[in-house]
C-alpha positions as YAML, in Angstrom:
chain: A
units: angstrom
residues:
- id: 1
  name: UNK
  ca: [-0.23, -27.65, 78.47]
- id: 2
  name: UNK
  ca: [2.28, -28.75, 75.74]
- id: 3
  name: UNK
  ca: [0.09, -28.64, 73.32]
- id: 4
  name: UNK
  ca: [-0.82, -24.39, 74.37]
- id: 5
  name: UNK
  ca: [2.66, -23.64, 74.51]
- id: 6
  name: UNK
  ca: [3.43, -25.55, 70.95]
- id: 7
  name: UNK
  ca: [0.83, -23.17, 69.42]
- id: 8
  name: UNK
  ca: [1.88, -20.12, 70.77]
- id: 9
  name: UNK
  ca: [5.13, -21.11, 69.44]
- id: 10
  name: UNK
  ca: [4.11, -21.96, 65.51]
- id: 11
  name: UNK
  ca: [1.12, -18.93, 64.68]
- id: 12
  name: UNK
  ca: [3.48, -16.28, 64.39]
- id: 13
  name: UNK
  ca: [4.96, -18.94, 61.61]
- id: 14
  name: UNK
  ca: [1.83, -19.69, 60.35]
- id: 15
  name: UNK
  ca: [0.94, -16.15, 59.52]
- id: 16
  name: UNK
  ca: [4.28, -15.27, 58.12]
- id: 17
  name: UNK
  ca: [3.64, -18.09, 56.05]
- id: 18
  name: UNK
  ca: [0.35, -16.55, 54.51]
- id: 19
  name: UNK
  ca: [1.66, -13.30, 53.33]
- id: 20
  name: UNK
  ca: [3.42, -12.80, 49.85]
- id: 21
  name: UNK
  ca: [6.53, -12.27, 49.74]
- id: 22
  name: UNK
  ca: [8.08, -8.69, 49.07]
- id: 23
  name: UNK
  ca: [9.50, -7.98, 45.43]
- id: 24
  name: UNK
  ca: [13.03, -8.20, 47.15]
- id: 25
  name: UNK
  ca: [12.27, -11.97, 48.21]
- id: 26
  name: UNK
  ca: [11.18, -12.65, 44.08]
- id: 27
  name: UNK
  ca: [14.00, -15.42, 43.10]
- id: 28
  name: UNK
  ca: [15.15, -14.98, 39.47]
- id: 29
  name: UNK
  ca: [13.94, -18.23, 38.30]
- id: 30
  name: UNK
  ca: [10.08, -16.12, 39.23]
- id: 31
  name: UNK
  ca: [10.95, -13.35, 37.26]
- id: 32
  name: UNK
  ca: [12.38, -14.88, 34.19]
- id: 33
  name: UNK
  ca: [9.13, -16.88, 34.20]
- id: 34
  name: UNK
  ca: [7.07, -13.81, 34.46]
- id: 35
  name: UNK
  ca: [8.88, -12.11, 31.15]
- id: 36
  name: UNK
  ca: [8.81, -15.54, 29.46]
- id: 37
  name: UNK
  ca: [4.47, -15.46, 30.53]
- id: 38
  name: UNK
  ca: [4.62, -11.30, 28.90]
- id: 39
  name: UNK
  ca: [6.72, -12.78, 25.57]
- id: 40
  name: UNK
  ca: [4.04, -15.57, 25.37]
- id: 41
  name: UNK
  ca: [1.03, -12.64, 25.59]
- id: 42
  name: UNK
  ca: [2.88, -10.28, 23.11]
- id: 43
  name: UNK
  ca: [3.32, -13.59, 20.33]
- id: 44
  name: UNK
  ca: [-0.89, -14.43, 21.19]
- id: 45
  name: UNK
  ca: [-1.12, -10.75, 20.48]
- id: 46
  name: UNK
  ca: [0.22, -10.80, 17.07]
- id: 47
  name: UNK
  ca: [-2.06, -14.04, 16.23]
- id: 48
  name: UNK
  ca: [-4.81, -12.23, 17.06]
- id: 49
  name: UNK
  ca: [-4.48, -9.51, 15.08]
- id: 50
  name: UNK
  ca: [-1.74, -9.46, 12.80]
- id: 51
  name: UNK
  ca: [-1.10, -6.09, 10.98]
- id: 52
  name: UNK
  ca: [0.03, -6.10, 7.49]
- id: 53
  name: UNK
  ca: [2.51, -2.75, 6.64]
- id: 54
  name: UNK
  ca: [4.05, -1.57, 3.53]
- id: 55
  name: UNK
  ca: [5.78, 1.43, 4.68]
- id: 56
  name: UNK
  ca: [6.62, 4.41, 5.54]
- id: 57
  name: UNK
  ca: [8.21, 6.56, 2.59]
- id: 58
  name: UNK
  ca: [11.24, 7.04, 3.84]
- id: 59
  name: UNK
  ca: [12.80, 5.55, 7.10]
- id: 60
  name: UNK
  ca: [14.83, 2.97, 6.25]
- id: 61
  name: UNK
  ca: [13.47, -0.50, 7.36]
- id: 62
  name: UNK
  ca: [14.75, -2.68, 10.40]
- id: 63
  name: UNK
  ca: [13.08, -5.85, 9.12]
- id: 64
  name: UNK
  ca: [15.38, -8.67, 7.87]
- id: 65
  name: UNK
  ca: [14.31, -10.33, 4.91]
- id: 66
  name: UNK
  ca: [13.74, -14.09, 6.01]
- id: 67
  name: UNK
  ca: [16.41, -16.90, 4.68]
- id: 68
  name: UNK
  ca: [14.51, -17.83, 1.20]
- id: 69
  name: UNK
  ca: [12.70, -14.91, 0.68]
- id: 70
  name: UNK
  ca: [12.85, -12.08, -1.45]
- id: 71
  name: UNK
  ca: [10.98, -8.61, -1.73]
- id: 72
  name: UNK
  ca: [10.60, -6.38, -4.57]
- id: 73
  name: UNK
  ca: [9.60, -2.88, -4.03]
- id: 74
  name: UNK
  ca: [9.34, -0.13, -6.66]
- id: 75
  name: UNK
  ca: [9.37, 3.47, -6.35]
- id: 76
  name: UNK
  ca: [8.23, 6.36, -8.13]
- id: 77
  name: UNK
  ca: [8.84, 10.44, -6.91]
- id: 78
  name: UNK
  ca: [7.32, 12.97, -9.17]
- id: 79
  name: UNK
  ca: [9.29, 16.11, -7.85]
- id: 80
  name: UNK
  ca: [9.06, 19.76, -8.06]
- id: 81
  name: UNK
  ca: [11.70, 21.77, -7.17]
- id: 82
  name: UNK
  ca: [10.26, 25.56, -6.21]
- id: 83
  name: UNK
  ca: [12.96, 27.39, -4.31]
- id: 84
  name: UNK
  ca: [16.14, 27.24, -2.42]
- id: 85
  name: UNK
  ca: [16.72, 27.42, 1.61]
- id: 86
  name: UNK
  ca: [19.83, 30.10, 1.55]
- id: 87
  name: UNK
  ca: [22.46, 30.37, 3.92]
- id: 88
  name: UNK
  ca: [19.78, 32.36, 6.28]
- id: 89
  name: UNK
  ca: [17.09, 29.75, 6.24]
- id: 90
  name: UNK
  ca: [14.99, 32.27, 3.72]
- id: 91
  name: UNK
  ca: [13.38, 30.10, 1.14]
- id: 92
  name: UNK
  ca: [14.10, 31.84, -2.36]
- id: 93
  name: UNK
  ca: [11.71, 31.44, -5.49]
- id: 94
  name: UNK
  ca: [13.39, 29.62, -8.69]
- id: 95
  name: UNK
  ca: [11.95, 28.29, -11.73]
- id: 96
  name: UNK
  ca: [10.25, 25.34, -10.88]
- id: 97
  name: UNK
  ca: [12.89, 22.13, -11.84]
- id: 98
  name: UNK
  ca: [10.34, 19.00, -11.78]
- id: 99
  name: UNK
  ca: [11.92, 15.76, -11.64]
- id: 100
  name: UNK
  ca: [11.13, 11.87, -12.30]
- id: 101
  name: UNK
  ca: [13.05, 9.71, -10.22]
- id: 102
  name: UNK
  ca: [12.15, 5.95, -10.09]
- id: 103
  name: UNK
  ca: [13.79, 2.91, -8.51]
- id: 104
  name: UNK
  ca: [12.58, 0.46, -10.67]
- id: 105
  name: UNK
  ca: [14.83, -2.67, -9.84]
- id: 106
  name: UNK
  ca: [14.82, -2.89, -5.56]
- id: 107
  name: UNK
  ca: [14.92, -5.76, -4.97]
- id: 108
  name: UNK
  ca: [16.01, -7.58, -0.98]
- id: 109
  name: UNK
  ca: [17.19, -11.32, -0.56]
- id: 110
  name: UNK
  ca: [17.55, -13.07, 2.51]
- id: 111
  name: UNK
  ca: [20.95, -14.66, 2.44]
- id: 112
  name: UNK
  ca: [21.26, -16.20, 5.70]
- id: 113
  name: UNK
  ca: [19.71, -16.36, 9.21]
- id: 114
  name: UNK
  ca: [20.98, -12.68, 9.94]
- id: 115
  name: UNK
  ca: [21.86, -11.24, 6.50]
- id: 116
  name: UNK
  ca: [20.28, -9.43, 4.13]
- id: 117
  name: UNK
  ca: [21.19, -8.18, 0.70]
- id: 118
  name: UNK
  ca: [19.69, -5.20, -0.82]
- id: 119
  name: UNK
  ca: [19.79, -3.63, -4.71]
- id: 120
  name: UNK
  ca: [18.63, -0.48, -5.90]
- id: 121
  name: UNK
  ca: [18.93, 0.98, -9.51]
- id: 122
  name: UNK
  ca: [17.70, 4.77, -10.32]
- id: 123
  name: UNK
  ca: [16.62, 6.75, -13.48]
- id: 124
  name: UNK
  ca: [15.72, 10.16, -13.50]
- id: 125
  name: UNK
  ca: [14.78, 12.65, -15.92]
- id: 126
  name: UNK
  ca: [15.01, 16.55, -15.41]
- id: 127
  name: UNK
  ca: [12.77, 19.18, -16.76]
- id: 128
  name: UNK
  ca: [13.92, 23.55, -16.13]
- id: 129
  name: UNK
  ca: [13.12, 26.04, -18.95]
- id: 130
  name: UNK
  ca: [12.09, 24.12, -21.65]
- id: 131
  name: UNK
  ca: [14.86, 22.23, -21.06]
- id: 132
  name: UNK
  ca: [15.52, 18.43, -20.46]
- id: 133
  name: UNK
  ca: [17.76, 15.78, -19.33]
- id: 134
  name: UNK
  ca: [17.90, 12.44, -17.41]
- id: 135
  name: UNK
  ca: [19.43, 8.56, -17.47]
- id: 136
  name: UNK
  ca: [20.83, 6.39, -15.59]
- id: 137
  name: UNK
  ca: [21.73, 7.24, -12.12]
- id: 138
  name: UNK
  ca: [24.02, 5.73, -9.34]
- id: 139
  name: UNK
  ca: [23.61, 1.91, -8.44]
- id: 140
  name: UNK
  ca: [23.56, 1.14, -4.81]
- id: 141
  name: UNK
  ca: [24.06, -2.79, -2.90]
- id: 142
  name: UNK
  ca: [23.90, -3.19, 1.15]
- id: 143
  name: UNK
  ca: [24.34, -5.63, 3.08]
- id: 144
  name: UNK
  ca: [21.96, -6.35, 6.22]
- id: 145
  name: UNK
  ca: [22.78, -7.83, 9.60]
- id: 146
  name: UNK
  ca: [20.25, -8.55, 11.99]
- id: 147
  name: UNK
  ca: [21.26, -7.37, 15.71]
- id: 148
  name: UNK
  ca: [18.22, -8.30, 17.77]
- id: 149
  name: UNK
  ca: [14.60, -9.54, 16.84]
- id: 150
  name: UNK
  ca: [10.96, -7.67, 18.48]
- id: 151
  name: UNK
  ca: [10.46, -8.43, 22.24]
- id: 152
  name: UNK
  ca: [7.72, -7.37, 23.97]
- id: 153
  name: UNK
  ca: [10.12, -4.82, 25.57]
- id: 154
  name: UNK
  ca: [12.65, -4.18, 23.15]
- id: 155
  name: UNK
  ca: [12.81, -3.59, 19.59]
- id: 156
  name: UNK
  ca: [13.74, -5.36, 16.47]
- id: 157
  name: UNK
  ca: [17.12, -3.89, 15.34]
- id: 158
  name: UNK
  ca: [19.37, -4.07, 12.41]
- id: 159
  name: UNK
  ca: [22.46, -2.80, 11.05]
- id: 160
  name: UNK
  ca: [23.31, -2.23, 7.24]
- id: 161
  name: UNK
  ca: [26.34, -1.14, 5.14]
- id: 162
  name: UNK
  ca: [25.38, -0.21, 1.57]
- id: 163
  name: UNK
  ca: [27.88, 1.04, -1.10]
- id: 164
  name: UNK
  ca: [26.56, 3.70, -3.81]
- id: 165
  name: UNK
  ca: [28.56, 3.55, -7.08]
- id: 166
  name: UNK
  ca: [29.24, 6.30, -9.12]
- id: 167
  name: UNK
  ca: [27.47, 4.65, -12.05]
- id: 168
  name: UNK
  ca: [25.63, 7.79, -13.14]
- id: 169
  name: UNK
  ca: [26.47, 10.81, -15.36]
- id: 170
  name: UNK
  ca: [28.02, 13.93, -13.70]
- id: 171
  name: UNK
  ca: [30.84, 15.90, -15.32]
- id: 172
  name: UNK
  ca: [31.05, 17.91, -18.55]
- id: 173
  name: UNK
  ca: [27.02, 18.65, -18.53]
- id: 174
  name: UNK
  ca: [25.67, 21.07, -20.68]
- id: 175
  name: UNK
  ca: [27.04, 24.73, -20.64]
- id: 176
  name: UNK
  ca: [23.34, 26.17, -20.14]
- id: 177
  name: UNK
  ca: [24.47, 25.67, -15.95]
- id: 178
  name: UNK
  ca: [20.85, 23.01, -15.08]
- id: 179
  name: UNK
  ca: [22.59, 20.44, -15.04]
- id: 180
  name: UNK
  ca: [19.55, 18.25, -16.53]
- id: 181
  name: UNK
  ca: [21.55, 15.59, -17.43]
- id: 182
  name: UNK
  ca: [23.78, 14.80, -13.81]
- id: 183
  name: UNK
  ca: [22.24, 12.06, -12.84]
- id: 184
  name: UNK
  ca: [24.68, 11.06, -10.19]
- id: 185
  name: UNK
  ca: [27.05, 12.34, -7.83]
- id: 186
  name: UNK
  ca: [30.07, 11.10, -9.04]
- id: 187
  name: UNK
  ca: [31.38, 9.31, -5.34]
- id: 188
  name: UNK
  ca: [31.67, 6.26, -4.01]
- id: 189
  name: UNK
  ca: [29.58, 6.71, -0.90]
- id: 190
  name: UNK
  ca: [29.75, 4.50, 1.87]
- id: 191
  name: UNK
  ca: [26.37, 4.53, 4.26]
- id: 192
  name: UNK
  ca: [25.54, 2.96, 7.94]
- id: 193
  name: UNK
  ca: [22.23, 2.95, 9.01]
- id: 194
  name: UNK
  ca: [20.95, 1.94, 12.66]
- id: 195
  name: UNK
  ca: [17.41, 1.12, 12.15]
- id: 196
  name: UNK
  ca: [15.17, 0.08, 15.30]
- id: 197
  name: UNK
  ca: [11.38, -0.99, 15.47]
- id: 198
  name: UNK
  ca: [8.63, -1.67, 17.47]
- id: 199
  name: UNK
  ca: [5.03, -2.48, 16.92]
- id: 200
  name: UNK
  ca: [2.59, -1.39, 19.84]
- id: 201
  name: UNK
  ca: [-0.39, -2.69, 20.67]
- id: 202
  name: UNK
  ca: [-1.66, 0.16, 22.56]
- id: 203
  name: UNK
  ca: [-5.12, -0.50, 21.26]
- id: 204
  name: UNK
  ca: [-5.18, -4.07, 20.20]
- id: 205
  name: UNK
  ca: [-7.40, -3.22, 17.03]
- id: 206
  name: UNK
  ca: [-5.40, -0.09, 15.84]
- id: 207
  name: UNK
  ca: [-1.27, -0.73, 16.29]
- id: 208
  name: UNK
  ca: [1.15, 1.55, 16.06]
- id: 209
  name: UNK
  ca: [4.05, 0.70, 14.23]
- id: 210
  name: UNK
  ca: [7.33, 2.51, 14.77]
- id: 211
  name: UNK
  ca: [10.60, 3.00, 13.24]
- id: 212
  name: UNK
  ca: [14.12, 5.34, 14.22]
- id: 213
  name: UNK
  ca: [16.80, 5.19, 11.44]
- id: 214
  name: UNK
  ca: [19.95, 7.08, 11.80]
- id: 215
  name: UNK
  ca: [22.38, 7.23, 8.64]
- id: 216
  name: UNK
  ca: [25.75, 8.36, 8.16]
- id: 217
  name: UNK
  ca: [27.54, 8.56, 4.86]
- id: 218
  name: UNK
  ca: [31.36, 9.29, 3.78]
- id: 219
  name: UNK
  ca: [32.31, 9.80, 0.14]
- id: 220
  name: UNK
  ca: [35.26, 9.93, -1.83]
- id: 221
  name: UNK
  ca: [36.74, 12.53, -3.60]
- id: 222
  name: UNK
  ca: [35.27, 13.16, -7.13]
- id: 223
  name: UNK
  ca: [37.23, 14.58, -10.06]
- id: 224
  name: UNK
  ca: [35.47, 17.71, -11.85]
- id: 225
  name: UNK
  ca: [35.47, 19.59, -14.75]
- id: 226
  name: UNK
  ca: [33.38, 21.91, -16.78]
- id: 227
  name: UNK
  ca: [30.02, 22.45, -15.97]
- id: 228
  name: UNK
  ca: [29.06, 19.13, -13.47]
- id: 229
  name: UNK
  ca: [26.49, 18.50, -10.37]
- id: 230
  name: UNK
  ca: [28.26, 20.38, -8.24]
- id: 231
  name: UNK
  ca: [28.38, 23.99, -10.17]
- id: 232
  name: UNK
  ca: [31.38, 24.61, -12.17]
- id: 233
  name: UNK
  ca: [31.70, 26.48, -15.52]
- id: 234
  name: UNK
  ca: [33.66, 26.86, -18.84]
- id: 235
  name: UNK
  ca: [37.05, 25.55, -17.46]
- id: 236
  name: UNK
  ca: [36.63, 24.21, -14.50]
- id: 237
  name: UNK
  ca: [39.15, 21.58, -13.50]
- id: 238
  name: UNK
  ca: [40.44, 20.20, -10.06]
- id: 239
  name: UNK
  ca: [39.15, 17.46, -6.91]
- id: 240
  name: UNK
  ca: [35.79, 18.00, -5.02]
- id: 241
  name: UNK
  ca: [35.43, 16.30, -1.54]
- id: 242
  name: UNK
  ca: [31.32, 16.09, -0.84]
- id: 243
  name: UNK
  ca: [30.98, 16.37, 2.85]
- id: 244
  name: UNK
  ca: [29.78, 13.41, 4.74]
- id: 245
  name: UNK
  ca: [25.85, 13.33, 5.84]
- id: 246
  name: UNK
  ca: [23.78, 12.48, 9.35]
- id: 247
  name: UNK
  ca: [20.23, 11.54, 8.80]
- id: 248
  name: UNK
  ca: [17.63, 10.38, 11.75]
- id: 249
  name: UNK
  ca: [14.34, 9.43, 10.54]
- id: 250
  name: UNK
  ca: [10.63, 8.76, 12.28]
- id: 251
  name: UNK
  ca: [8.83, 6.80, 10.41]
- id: 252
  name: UNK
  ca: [4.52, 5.60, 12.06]
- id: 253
  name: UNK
  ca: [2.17, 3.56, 10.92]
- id: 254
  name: UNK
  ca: [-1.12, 3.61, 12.22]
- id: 255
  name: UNK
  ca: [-3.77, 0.53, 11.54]
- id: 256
  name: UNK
  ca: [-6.66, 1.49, 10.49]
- id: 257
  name: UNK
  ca: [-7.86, -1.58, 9.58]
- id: 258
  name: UNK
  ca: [-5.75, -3.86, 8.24]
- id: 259
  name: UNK
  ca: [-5.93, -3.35, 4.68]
- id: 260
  name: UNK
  ca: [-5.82, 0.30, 5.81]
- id: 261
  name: UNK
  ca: [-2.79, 2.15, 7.21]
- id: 262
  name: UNK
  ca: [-1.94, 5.65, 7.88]
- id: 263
  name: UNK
  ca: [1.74, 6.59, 7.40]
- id: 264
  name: UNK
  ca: [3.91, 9.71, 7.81]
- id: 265
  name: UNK
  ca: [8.26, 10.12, 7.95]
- id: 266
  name: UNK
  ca: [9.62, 12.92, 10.04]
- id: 267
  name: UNK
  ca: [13.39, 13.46, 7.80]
- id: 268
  name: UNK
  ca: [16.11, 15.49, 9.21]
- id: 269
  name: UNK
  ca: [19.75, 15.61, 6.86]
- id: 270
  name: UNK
  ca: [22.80, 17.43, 7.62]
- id: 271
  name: UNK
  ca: [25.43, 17.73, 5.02]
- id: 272
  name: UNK
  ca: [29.21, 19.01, 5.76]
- id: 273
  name: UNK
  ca: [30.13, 21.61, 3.56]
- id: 274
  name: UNK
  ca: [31.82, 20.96, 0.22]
- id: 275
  name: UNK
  ca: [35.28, 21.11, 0.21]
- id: 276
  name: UNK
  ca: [37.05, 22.03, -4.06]
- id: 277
  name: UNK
  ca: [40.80, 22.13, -4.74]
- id: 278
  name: UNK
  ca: [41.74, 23.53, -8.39]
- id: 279
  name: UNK
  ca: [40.72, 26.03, -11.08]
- id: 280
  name: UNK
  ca: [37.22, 27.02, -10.73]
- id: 281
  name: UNK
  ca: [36.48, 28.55, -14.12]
- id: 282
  name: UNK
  ca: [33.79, 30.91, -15.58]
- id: 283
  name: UNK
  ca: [29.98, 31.42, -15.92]
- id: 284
  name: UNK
  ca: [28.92, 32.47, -19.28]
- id: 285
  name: UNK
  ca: [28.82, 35.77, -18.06]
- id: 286
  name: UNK
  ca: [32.77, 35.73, -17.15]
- id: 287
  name: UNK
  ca: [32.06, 35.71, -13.35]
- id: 288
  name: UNK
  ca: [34.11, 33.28, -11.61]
- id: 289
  name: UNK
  ca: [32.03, 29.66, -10.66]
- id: 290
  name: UNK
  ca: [30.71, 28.07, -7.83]
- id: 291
  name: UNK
  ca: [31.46, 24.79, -7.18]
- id: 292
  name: UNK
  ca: [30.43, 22.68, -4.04]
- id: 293
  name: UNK
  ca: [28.47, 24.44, -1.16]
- id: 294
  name: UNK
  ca: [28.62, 25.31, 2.87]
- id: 295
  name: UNK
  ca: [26.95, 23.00, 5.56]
- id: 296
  name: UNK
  ca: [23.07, 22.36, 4.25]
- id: 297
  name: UNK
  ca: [20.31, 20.65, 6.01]
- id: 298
  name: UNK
  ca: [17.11, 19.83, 5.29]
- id: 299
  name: UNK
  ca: [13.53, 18.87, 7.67]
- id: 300
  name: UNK
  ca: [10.89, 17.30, 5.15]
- id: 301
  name: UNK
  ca: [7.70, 15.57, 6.33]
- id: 302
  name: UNK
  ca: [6.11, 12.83, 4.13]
- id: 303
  name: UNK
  ca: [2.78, 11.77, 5.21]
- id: 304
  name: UNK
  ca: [1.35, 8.70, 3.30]
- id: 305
  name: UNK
  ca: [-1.57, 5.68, 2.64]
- id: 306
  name: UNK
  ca: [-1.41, 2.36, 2.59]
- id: 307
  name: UNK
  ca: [-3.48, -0.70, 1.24]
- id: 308
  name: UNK
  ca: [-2.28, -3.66, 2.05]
- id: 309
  name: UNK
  ca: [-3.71, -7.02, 0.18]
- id: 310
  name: UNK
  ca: [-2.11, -9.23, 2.67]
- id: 311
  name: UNK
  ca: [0.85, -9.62, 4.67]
- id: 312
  name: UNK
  ca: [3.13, -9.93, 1.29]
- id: 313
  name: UNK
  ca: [2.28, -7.54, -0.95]
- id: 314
  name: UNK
  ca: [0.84, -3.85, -0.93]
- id: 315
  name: UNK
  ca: [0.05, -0.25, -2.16]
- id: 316
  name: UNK
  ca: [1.34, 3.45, -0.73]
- id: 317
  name: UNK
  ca: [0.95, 6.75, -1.76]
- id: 318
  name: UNK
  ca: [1.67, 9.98, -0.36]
- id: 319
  name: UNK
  ca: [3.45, 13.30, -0.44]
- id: 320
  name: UNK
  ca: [7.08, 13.91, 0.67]
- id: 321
  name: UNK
  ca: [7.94, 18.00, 0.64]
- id: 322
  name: UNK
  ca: [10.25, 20.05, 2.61]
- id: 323
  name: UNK
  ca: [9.75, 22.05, 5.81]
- id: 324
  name: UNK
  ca: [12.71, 24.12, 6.19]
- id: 325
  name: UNK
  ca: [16.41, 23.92, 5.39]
- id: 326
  name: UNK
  ca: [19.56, 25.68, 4.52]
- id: 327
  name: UNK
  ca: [21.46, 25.97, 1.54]
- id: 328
  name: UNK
  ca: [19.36, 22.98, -0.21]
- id: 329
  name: UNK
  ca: [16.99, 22.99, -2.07]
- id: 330
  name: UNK
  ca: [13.38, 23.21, -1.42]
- id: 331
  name: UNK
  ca: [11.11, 20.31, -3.00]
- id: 332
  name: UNK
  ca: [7.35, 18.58, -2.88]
- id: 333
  name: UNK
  ca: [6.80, 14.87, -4.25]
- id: 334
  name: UNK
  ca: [4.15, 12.57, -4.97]
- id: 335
  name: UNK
  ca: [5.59, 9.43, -3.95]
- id: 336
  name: UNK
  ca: [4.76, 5.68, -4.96]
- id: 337
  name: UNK
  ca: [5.85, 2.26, -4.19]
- id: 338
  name: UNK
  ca: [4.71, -1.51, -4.76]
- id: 339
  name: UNK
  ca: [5.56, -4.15, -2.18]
- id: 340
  name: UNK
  ca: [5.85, -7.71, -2.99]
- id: 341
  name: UNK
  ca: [7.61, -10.56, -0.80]
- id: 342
  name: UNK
  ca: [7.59, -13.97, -2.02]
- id: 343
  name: UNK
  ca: [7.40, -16.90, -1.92]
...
């Protein structure tokens, strides 16, 4: 009889006993173990198939170059400039301007656990009626600081502060109004970029790689006269404040293989307008002369190729051209760059 009654008592027990518990039940100690289990299967991931990148064009990178290393990556744009985006959005025919930029001295340097250090040089030459101009352009350093590396749910992220100086020519050009030889902007700009990442692994042998960049720049005012970057004329003399800039940048990279990757940059830039205190001057023709601008912007779309040696060092191509804009200037550019990280 005891017995009976003691296992009426204890099955209700020993069922509870046999079901799971609800995910309200789930002690924290379970769950971190579970995300530390996903972390593990997102690192085995990567050591299974490890994609090698050396893009995109244009979105600035989130990667932080390891304590030790360094990375050299040269760039070449072969750009035509074909119209101009008015105040309207219309895109107005000009005599095509082509252009050879090149960055041949960028060069990043890990400097500690969390910073980076960044240096870019630019030359340029300018080509517009059968004229011609170029040099030296504007030198620009950053500094890197590493906010957060890739999880398997959140993405790498890192913050940078770079400083472009004025090291370029861009006052008193020629009096023909190109301005061939500017070659600079005449500012000391100061830039912040966000930039965020994350590799996906939505189809284990083709990876997605993503990047979001957002970029803000201030500038100082800049000191004018004659014909310079900015417009001017035959007596043109006073301060010129460039309006600050917002950028946000998409940048994917598709595996094809991995040697092989697919690449394209979605750009967006907004400029504030132009702001010019002082005596504006003449145009050879006596009118009176422009200098600075209203608000622009400016959508471009650079779709690109990659071939990748290894994880250190490789090739892309592509094409970087505008979409749409106002007052700016409408453009289409062969782009090319070399990446090498050693040792």
């Amino acid at each position: 009889m005891t017995s009976g009654y003691l296992a009426l008592i204890l099955s209700p027990l020993l069922l509870l006993a046999d079901t799971e518990p609800s995910s309200e039940n789930i002690s924290p100690q379970v769950i971190q173990q579970e995300l530390q289990d996903a972390e593990a299967q997102f690192a085995h991931a990567l050591t299974l198939f490890d994609p090698w990148y050396t893009g995109p064009l244009v979105t600035p990178s989130p990667s932080l170059m390891p304590l030790g290393s360094a990375m050299i990556q040269p760039y070449l744009f072969l750009k035509d400039f074909y119209g101009f985006y008015n105040e309207d959005r219309d895109l107005v025919s000009m005599e095509n301007k082509f252009q050879l930029l090149a960055n041949p001295l960028l060069i990043q340097v890990g400097v500690t656990p969390s910073v980076d250090a960044l240096l870019i040089t630019t030359v340029e030459g300018n080509w517009q009626k059968g004229a011609s101009g170029g040099g030296f352009g504007d030198l620009s350093f950053a500094l890197g600081f590493l906010i957060s590396q890739e999880g398997l749910y959140y993405p790498k992220a890192k913050f940078t502060v770079m400083e472009t100086f004025p090291t370029g020519t861009y006052n008193n050009l020629s009096s023909d109004g190109l301005a061939l030889s500017g070659t600079g902007q005449g500012t000391y700009s100061t830039s912040f970029t966000l930039a965020l990442g994350k590799l996906f692994f939505w189809n284990t042998l083709h990876p997605l790689n993503t990047r979001i960049a957002l970029v803000y720049a201030v500038n100082t005012p800049v000191d004018v006269s004659g014909f310079n970057v900015y417009g001017g004329g035959f007596g043109t003399k006073g301060t010129l404040l460039p309006g600050n800039s917002l950028s946000a940048d998409l940048g994917l990279e598709w595996t094809v293989s991995q040697p092989w990757v697919i690449a394209l940059d979605i750009a967006y830039t907004n400029q504030n307008r132009t702001r010019f205190q002082g005596h504006h001057g003449t145009t050879a023709t006596g009118a009176p002369a422009s200098v600075g601008g209203g608000y622009s912007d400016t959508l471009s779309l650079a779709p690109a190729l990659e071939y990748n040696f290894n994880g250190n060092m490789g090739l892309i191509g592509g094409f970087w051209f505008s979409v749409y804009g106002r007052n700016a200037e409408s453009f289409a550019s062969a782009v090319f760059s070399w990446f090498w990280q050693f040792p």
